[in-house]
DRENFI-973186 format. One record per residue (C-alpha): residue number from 1; residue in one letter; x, y, z. Coordinates in Angstrom, 1 decimal. Layout:
! residues N
<node num="NUM" residu="A" east="X" north="Y" up="Z"/>
...
END
This chain:
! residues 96
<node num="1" residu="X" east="-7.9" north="35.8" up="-21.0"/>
<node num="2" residu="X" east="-8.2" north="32.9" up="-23.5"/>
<node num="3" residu="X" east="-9.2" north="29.2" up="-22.1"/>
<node num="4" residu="X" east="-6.3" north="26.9" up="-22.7"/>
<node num="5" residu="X" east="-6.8" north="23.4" up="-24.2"/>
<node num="6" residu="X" east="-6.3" north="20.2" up="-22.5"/>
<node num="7" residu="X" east="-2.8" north="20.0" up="-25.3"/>
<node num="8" residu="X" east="-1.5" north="23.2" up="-24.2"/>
<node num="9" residu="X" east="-2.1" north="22.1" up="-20.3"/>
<node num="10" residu="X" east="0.0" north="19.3" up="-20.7"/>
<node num="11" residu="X" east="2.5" north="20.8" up="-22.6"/>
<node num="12" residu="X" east="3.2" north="23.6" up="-20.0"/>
<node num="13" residu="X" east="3.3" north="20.7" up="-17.3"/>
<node num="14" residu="X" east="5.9" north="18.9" up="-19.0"/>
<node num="15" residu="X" east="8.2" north="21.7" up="-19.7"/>
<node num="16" residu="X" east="7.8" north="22.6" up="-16.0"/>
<node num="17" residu="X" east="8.7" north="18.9" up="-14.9"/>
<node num="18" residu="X" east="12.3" north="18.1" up="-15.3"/>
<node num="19" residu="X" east="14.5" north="14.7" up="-13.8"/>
<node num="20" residu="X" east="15.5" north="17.2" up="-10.6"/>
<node num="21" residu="X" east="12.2" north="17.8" up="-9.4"/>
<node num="22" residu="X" east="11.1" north="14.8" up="-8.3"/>
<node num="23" residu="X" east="14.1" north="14.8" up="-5.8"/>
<node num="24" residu="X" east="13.4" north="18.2" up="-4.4"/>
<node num="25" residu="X" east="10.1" north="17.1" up="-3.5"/>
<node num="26" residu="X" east="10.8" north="14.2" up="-1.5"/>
<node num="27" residu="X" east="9.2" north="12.2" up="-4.3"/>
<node num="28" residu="X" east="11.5" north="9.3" up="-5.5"/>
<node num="29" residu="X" east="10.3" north="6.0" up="-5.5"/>
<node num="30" residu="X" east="8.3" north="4.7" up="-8.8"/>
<node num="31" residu="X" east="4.6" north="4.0" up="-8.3"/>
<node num="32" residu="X" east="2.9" north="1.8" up="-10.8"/>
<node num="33" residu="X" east="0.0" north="0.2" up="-11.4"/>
<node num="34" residu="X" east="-2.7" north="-0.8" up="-13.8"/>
<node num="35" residu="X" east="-5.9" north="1.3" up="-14.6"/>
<node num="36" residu="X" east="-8.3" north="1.2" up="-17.6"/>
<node num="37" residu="X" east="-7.9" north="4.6" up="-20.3"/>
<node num="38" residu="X" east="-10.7" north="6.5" up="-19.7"/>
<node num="39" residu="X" east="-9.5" north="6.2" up="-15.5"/>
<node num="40" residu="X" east="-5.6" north="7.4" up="-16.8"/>
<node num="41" residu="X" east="-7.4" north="10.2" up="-19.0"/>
<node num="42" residu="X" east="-9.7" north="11.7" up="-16.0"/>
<node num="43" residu="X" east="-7.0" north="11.3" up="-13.2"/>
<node num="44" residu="X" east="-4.5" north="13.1" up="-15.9"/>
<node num="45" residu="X" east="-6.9" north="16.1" up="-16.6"/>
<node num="46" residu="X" east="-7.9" north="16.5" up="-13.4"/>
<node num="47" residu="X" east="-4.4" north="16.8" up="-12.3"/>
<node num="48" residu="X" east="-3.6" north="19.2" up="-15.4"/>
<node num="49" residu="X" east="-6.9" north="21.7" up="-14.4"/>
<node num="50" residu="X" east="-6.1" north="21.5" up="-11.2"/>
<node num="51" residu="X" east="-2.6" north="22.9" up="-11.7"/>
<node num="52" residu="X" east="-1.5" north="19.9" up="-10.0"/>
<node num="53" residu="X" east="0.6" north="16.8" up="-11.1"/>
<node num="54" residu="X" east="-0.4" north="13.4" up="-10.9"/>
<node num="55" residu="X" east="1.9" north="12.4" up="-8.1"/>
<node num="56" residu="X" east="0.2" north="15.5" up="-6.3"/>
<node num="57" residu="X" east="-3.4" north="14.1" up="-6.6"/>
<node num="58" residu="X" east="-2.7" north="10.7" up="-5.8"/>
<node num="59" residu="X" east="-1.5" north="11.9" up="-2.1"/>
<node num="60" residu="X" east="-4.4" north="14.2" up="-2.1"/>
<node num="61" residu="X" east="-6.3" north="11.2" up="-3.1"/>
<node num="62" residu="X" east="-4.9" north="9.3" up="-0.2"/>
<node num="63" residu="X" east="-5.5" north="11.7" up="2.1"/>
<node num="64" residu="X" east="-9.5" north="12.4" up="1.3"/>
<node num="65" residu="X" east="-9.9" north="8.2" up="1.1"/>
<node num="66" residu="X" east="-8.4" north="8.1" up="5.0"/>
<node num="67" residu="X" east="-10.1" north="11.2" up="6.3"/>
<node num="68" residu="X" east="-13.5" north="10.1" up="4.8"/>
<node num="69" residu="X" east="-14.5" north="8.5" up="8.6"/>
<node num="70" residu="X" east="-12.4" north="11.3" up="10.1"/>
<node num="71" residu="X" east="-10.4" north="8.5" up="11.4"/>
<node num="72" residu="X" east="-7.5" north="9.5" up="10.0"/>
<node num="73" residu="X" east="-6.0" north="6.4" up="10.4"/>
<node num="74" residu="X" east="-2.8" north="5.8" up="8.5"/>
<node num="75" residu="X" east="-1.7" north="2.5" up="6.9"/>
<node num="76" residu="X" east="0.7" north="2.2" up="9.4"/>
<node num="77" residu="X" east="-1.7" north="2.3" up="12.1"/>
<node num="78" residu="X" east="-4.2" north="0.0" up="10.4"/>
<node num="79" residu="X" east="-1.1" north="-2.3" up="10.0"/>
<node num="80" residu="X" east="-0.1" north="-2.1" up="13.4"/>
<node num="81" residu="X" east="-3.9" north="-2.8" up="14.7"/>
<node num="82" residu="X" east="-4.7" north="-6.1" up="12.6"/>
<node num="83" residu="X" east="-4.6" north="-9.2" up="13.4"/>
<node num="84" residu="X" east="-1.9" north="-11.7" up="12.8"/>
<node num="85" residu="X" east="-4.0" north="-13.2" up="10.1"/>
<node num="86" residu="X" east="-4.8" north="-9.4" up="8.5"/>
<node num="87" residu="X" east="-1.4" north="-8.8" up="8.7"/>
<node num="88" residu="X" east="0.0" north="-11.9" up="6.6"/>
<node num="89" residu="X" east="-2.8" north="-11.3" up="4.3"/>
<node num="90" residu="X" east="-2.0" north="-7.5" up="3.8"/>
<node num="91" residu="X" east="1.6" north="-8.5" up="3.0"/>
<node num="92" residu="X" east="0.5" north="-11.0" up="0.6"/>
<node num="93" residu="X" east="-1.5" north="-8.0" up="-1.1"/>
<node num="94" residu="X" east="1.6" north="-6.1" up="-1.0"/>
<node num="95" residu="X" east="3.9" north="-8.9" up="-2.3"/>
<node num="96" residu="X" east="6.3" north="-9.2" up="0.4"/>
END
């Protein structure tokens, strides 16, 4: 077994990605944001060692961040728990 390179990684992952994909996994609504290169190039190998795309260790990123108090409080919850003031604020942060 030969080790595959980081180029050959990505390369099977896009040919295994195609427009349809997205949609079969629920996964449809854009996600953007801004992060510095060397955080793009770790999130995007990890993702590509890990067999995993990006979208994958985002949730999985998600889901570590709430269960890290074993609280396992979702935003929703959180959201539903503030305070009037917390809650305007949040929706500030959000831009609504």
């Amino acid at each position: 077994m030969t080790a595959k390179t980081i180029g050959e990684i990505f390369k099977e992952l896009e040919r295994a990605t195609d427009g349809r994909s997205k949609f079969a996994t629920g996964r449809n609504h854009q996600f953007a944001t801004r992060v510095t290169e060397d955080f793009h190039r770790e999130f995007k190998v990890t993702a590509a060692r890990d067999g995993i795309s990006m979208a994958v260790l985002l949730e999985k990123s998600l889901d570590a961040y709430l269960d890290r108090d074993n609280d396992q409080q979702s935003l929703i919850d959180h959201y539903q728990k503030a305070s009037k003031p917390e809650k305007v604020e949040f929706l500030k942060w959000l831009k609504l």
